[in-house]
N, CA, C and O atoms as CSV, one atom per row, in Angstrom:
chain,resi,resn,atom,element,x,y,z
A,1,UNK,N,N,236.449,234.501,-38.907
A,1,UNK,CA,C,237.367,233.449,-39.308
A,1,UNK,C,C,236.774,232.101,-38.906
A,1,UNK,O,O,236.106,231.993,-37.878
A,2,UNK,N,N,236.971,231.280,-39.559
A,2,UNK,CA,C,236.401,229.646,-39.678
A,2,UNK,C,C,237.198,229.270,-38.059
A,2,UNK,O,O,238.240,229.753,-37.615
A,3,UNK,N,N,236.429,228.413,-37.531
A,3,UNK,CA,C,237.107,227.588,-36.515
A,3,UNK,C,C,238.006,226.194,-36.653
A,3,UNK,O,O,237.268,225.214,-36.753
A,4,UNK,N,N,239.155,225.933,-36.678
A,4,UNK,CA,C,239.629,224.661,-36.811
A,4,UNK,C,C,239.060,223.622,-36.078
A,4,UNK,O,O,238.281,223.833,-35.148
A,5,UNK,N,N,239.408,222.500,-36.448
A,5,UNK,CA,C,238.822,221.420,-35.539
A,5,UNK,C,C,239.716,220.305,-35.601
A,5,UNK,O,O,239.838,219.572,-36.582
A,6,UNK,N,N,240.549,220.167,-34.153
A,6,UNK,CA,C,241.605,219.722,-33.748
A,6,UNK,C,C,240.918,217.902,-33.622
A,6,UNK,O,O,239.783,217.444,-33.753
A,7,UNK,N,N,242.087,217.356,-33.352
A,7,UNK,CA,C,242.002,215.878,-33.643
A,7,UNK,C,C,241.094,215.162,-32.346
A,7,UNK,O,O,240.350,214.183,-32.371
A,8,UNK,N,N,241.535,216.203,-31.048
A,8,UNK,CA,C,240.508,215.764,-29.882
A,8,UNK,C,C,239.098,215.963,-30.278
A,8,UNK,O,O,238.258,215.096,-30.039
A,9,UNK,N,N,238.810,217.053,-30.864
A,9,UNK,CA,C,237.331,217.259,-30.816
A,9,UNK,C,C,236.862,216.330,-31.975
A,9,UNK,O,O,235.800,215.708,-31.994
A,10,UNK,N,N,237.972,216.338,-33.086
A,10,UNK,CA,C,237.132,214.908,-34.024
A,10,UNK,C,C,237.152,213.779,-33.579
A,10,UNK,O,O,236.540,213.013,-34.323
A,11,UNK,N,N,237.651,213.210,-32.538
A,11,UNK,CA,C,237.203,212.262,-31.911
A,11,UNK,C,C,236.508,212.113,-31.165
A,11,UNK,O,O,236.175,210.957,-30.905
A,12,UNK,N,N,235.775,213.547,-30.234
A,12,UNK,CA,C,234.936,213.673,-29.576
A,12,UNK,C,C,233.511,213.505,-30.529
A,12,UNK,O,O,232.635,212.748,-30.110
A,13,UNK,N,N,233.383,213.980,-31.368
A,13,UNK,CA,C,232.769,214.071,-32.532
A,13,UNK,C,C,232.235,212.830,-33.161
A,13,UNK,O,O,231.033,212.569,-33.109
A,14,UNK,N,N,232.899,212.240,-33.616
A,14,UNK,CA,C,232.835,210.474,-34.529
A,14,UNK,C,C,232.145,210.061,-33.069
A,14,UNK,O,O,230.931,210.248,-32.976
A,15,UNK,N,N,232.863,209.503,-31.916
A,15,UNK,CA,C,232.189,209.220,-31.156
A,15,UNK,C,C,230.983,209.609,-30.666
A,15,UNK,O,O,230.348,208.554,-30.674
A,16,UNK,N,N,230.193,210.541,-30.202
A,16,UNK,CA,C,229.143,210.582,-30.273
A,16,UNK,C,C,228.117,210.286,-31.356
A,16,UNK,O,O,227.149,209.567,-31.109
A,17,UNK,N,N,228.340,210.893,-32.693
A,17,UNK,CA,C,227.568,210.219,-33.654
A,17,UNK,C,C,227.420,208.678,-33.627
A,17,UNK,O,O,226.299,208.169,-33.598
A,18,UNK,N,N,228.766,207.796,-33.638
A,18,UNK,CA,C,228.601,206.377,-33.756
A,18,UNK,C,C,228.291,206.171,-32.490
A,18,UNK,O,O,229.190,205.395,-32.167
A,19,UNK,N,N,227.860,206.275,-31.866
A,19,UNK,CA,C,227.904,205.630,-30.187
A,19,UNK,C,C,228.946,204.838,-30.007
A,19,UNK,O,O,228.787,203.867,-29.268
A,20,UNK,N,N,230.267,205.066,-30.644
A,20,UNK,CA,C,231.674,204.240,-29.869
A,20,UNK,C,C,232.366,205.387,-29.315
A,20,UNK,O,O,232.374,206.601,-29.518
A,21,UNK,N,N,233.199,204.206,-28.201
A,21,UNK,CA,C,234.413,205.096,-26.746
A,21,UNK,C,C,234.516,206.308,-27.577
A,21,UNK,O,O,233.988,206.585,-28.654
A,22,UNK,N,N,235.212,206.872,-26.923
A,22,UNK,CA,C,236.635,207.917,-27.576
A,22,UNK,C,C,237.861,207.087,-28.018
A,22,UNK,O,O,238.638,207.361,-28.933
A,23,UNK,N,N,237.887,205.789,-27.014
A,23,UNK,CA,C,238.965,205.486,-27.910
A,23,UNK,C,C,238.779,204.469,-28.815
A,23,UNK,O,O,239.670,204.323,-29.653
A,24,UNK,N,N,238.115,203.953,-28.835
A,24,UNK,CA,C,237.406,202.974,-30.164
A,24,UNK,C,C,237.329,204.279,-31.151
A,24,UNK,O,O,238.407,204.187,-31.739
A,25,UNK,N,N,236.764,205.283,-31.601
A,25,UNK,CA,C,236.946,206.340,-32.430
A,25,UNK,C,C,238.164,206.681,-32.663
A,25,UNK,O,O,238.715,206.627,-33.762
A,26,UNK,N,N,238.665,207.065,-31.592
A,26,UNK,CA,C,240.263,207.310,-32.182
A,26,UNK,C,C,240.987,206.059,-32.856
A,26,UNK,O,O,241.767,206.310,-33.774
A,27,UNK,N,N,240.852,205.136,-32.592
A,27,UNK,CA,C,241.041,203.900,-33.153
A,27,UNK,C,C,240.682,204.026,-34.649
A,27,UNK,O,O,241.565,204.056,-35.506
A,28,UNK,N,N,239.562,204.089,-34.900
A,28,UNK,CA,C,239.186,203.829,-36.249
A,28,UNK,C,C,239.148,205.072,-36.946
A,28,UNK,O,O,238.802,204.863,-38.109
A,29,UNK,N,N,239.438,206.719,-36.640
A,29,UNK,CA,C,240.205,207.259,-37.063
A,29,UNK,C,C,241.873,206.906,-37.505
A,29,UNK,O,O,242.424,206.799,-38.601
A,30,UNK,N,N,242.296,206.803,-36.290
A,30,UNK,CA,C,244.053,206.419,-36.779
A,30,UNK,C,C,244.427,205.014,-38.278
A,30,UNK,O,O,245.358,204.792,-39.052
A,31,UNK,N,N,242.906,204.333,-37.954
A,31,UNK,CA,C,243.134,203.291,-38.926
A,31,UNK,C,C,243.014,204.069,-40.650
A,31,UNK,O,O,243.695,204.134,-41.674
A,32,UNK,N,N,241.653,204.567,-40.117
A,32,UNK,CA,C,241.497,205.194,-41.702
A,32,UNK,C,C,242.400,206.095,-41.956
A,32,UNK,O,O,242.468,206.172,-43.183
A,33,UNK,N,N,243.275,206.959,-41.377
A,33,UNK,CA,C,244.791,208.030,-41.578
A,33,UNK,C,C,245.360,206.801,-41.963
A,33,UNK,O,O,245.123,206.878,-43.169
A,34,UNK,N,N,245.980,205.646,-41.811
A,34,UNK,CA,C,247.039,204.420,-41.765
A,34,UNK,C,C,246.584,204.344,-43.168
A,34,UNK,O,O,247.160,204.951,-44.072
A,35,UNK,N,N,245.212,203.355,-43.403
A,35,UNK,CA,C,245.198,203.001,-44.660
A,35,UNK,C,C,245.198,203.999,-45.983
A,35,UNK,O,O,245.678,203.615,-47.050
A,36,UNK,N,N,244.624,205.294,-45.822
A,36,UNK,CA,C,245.145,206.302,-47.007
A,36,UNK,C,C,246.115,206.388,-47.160
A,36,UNK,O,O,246.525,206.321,-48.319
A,37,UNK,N,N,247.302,206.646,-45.751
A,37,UNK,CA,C,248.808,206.604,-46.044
A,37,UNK,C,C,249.385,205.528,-47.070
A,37,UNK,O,O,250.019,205.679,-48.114
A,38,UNK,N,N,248.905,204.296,-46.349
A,38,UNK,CA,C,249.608,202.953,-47.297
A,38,UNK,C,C,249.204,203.238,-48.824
A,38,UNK,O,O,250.017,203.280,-49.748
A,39,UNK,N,N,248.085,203.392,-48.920
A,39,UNK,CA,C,247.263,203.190,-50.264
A,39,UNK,C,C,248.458,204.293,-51.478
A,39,UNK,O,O,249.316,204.120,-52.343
A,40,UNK,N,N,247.953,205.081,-50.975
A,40,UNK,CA,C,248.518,206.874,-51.848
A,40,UNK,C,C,250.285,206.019,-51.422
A,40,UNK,O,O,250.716,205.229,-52.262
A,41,UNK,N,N,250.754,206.164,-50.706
A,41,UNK,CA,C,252.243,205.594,-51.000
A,41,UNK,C,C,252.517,204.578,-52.452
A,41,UNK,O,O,253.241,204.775,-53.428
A,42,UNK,N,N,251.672,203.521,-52.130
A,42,UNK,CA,C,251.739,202.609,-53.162
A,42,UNK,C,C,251.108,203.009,-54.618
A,42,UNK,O,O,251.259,202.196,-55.530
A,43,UNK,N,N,250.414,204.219,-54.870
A,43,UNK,CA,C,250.723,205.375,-55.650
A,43,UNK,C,C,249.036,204.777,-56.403
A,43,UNK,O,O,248.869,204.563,-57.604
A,44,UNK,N,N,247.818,204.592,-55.161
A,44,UNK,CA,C,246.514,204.454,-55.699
A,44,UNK,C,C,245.962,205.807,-55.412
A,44,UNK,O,O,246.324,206.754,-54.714
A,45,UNK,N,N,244.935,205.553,-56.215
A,45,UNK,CA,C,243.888,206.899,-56.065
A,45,UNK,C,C,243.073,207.138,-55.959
A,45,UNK,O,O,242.506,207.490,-56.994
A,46,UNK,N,N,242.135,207.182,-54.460
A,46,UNK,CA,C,241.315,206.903,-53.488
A,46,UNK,C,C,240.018,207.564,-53.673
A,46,UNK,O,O,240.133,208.768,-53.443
A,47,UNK,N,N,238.993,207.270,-53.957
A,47,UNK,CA,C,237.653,207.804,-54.092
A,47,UNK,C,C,236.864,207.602,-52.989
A,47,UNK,O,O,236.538,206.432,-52.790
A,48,UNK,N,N,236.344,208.701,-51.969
A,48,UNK,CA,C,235.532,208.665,-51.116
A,48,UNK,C,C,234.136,208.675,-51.433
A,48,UNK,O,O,234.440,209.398,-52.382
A,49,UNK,N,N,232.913,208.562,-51.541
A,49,UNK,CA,C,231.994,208.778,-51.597
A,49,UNK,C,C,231.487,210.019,-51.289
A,49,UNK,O,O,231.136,209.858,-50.120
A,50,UNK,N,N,231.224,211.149,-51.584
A,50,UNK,CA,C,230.288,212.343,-50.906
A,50,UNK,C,C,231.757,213.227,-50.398
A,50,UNK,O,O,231.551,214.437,-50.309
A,51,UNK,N,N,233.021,212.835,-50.098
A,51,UNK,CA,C,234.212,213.743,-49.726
A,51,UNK,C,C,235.046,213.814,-50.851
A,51,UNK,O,O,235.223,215.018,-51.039
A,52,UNK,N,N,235.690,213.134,-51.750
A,52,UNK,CA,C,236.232,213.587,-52.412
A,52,UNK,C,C,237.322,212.313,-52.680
A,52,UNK,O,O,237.275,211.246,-52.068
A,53,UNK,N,N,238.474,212.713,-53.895
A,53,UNK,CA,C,239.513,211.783,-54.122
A,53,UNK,C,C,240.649,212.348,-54.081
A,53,UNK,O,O,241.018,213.297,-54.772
A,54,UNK,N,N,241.346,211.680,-53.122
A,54,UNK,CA,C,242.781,211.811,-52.723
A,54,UNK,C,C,244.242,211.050,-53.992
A,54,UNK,O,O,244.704,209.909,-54.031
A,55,UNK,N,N,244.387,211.592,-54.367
A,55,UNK,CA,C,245.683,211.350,-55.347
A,55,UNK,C,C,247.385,211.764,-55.107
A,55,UNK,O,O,247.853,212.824,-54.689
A,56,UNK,N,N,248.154,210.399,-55.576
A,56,UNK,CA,C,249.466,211.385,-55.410
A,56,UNK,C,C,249.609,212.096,-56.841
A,56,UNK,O,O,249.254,211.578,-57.900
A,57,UNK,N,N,250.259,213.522,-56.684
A,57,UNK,CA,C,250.562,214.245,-58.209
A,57,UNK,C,C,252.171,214.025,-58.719
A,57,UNK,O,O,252.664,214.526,-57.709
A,58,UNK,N,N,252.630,213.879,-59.036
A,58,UNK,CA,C,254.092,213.975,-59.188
A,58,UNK,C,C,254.386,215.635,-59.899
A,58,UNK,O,O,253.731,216.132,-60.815
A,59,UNK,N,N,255.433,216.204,-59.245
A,59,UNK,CA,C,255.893,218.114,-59.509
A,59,UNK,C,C,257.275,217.320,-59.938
A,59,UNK,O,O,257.807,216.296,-59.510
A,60,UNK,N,N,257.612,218.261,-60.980
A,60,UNK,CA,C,258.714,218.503,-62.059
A,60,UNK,C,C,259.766,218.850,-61.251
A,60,UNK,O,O,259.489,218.867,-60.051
A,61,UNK,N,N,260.677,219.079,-61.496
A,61,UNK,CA,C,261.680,219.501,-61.393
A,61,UNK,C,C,261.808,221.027,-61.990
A,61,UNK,O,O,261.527,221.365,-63.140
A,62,UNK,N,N,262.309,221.883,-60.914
A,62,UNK,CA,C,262.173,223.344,-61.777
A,62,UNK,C,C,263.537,224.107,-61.203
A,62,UNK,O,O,264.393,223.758,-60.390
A,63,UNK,N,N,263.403,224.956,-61.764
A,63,UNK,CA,C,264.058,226.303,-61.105
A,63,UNK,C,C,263.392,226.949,-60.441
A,63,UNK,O,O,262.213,227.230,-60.659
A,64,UNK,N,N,264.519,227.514,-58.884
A,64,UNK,CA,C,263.606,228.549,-58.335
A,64,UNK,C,C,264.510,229.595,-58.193
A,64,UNK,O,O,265.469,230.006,-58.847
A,65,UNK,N,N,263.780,230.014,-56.857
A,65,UNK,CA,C,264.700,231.468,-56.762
A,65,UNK,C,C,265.092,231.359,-54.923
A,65,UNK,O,O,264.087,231.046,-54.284
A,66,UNK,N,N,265.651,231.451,-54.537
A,66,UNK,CA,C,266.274,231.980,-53.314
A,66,UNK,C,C,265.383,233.391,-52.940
A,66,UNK,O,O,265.680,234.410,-53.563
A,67,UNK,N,N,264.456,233.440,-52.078
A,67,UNK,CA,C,264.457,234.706,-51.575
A,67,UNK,C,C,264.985,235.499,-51.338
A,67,UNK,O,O,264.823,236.583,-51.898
A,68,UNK,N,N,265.853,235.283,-50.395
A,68,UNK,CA,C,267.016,235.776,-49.395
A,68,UNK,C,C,267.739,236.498,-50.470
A,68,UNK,O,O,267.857,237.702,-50.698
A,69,UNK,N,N,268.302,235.182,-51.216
A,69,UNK,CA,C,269.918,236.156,-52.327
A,69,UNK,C,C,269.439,236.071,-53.671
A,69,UNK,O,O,270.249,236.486,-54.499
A,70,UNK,N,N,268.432,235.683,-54.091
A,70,UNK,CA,C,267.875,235.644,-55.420
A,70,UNK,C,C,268.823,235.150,-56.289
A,70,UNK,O,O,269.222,235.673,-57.329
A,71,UNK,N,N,269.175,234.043,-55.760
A,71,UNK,CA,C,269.618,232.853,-56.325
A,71,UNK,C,C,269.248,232.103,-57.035
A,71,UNK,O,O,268.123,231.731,-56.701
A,72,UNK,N,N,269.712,231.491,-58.172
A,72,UNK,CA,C,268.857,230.872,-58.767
A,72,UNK,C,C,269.149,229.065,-58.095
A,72,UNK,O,O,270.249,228.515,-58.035
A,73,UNK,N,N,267.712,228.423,-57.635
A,73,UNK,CA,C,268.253,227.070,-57.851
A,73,UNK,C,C,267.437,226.381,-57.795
A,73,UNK,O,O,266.333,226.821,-57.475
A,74,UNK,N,N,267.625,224.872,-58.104
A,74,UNK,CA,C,267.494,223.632,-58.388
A,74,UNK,C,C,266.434,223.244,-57.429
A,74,UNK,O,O,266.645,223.138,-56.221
A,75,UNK,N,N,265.067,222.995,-58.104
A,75,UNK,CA,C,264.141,222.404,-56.826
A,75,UNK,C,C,264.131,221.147,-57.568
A,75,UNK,O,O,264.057,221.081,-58.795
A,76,UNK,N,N,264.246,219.644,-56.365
A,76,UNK,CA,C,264.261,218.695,-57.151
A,76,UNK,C,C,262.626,218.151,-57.017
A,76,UNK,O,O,261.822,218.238,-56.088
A,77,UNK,N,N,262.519,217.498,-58.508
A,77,UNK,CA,C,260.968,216.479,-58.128
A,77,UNK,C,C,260.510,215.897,-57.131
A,77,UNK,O,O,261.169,215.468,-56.184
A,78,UNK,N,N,258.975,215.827,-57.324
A,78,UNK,CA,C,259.338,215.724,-55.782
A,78,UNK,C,C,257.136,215.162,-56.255
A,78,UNK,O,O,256.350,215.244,-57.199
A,79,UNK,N,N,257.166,214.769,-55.152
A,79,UNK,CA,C,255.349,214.181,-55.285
A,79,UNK,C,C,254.756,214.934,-53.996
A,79,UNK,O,O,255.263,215.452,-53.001
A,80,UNK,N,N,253.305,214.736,-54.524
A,80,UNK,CA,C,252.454,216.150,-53.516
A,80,UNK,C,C,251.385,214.847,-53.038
A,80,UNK,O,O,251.388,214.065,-53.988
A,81,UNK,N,N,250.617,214.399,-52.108
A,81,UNK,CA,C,249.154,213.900,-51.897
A,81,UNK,C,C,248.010,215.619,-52.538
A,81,UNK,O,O,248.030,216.750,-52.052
A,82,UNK,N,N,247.195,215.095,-53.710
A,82,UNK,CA,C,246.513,215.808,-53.690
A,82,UNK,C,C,245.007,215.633,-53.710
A,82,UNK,O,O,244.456,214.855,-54.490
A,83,UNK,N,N,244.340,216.401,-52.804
A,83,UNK,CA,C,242.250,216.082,-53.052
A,83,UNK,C,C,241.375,217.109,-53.411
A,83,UNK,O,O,241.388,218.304,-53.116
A,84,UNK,N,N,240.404,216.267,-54.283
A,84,UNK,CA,C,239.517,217.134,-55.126
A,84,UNK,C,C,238.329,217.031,-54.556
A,84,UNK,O,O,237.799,216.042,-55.061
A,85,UNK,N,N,237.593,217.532,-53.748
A,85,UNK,CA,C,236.323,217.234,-53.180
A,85,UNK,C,C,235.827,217.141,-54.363
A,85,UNK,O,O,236.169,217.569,-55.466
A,86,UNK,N,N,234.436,216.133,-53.738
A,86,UNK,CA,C,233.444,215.443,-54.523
A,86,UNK,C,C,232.672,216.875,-54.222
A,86,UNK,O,O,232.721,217.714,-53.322
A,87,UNK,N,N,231.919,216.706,-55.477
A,87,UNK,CA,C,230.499,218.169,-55.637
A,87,UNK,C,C,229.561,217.976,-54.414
A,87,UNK,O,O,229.009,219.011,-54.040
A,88,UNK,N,N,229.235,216.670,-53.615
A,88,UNK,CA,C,228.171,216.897,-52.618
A,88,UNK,C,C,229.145,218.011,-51.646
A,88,UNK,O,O,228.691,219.136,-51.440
A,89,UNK,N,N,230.572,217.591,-51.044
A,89,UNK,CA,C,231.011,218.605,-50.225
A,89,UNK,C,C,231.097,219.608,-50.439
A,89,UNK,O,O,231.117,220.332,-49.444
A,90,UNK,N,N,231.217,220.407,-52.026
A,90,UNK,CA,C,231.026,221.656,-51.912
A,90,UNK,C,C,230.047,222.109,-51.969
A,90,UNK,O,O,229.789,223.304,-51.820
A,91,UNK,N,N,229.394,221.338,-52.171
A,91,UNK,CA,C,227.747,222.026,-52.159
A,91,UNK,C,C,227.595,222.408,-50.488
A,91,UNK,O,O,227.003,223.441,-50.171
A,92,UNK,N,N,228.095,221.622,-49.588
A,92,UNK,CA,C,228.014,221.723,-48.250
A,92,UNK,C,C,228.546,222.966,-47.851
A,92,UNK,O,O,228.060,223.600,-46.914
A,93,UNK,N,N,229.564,223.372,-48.537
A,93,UNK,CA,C,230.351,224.204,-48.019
A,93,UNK,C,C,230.113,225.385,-48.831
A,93,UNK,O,O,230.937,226.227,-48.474
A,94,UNK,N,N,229.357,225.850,-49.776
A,94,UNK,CA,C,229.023,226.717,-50.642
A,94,UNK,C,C,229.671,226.798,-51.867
A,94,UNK,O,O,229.543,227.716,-52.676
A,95,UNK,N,N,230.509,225.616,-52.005
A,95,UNK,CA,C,231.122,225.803,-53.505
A,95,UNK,C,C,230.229,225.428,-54.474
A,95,UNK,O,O,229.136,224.882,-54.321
A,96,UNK,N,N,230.965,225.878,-55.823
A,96,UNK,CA,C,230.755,225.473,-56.924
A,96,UNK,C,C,230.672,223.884,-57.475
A,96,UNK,O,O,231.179,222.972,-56.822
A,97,UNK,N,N,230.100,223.699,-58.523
A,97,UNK,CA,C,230.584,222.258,-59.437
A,97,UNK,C,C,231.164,222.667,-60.159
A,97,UNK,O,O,231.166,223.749,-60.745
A,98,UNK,N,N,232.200,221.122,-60.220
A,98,UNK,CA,C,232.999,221.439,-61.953
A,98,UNK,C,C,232.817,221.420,-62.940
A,98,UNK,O,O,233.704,221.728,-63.737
């Protein structure tokens, strides 16, 4: 199984590569989380270089089902953040191109 990699160690991480603190890294982590948030809220659609593009999708309105009582009901619309890695990352990671 793949190992996760929690928010301490990506800041342990950024920091050593850049030669900044831990908390100057965490810093300019939390900034770049801030500005995708704002951006994708205000409903842009973010192209990374070499990672990929982050988009909001907008989902329909549907019917579902109740597990429990197999119910039928009402899921309302509703918007997703969604990302498409760029082809260099899957190449990194063993994927395919589109």
């Amino acid at each position: 199984m793949a190992q996760s990699l929690s928010t301490s160690q990506l800041v342990d991480e950024v920091a050593t590569r850049t030669g900044l603190s831990k908390v100057q890294a965490k810093q300019a982590i939390s900034a770049v989380v801030a500005v995708l948030g704002e951006h994708l809220a205000a409903g842009a659609r973010i192209q990374i270089s070499g990672l990929g593009t982050f988009e909001v999708r907008e989902r329909a309105a549907r019917e579902g089902t109740n597990p429990r009582t197999r119910e039928k009901v009402q899921v309302p619309a509703s918007k997703a953040v969604g990302f498409r890695a760029a082809s260099a990352l899957k190449g990194r990671v063993g994927g395919g191109t589109e």
